[in-house]
C-alpha positions as CSV (number, residue, x, y, z in Angstrom):
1,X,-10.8,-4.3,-12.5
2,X,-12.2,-0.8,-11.0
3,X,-11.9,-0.6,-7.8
4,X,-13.6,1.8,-5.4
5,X,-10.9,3.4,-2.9
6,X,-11.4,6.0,-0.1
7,X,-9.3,9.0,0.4
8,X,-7.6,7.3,3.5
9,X,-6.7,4.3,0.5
10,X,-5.4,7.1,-1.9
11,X,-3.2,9.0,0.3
12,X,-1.8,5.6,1.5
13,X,-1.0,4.7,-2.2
14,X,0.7,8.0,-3.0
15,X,3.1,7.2,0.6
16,X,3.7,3.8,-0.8
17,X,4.7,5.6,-4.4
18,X,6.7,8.2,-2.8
19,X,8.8,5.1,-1.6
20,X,7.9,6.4,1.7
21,X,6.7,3.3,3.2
22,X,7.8,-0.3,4.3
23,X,5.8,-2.9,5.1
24,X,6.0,-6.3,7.0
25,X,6.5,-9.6,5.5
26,X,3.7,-11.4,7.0
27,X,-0.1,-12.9,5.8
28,X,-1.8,-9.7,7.1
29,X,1.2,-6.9,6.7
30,X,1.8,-3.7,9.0
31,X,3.1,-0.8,7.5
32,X,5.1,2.2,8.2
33,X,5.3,5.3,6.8
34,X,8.5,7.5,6.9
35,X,9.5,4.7,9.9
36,X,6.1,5.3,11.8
37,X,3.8,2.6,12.3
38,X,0.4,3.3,10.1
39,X,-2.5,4.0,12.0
40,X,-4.9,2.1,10.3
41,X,-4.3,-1.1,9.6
42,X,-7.4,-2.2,8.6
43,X,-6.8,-0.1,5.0
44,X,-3.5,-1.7,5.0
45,X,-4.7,-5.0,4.8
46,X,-7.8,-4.2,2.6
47,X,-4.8,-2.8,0.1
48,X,-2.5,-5.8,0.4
49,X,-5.5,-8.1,0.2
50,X,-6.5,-6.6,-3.4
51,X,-2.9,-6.7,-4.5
52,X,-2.4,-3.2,-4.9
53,X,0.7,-2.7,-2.5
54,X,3.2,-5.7,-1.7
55,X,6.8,-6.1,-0.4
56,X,9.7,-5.1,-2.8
57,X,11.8,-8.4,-2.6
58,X,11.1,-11.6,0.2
59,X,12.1,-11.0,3.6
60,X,11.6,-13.2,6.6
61,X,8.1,-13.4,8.1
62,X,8.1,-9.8,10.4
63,X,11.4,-8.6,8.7
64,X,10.1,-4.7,7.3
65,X,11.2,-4.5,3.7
66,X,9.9,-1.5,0.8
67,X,6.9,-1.4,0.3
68,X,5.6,-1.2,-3.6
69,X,2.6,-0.3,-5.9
70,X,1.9,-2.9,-7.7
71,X,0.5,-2.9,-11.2
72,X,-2.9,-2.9,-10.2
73,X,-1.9,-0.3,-7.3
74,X,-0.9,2.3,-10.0
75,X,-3.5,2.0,-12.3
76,X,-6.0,1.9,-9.4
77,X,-4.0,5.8,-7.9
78,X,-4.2,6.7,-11.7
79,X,-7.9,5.9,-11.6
80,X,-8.3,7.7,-8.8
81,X,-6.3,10.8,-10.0
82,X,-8.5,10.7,-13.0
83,X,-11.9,10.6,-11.1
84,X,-10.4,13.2,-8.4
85,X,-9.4,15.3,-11.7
């Protein structure tokens, strides 16, 4: 799967690689970066919805836990490091 990301969806990858970020357990997750609250959630959910980020372990639903690349999140940054490249 390709996947087309911005370079607002890139940089939020490479804060969620960094292990900068955590993210809520919740349907639509919030996430913070470095303990701020991201301003655009909107990318957040976009990312979450196409399984590219995701919670480290199970929380409770709100609790803030790691946030993670996921498989696809990696090869989708690598993709994107490629094009960039």
């Amino acid at each position: 799967m390709t996947t087309e990301l911005n370079h607002r969806e890139r940089a939020t990858l490479r804060a969620v690689a960094g292990g900068h970020a955590e993210i809520s357990c919740s349907c639509e997750p919030d996430l913070f970066i470095d303990g701020l609250s991201c301003c655009d959630q909107s990318t957040v959910h976009r990312l979450a919805r196409l399984g590219l980020i995701a919670p480290a372990r199970p929380g409770k639903c709100g609790e803030r836990v790691p946030a993670v690349l996921t498989g696809a999140g990696s090869l989708a940054l690598g993709e994107a490091f490629a094009v960039a490249a």
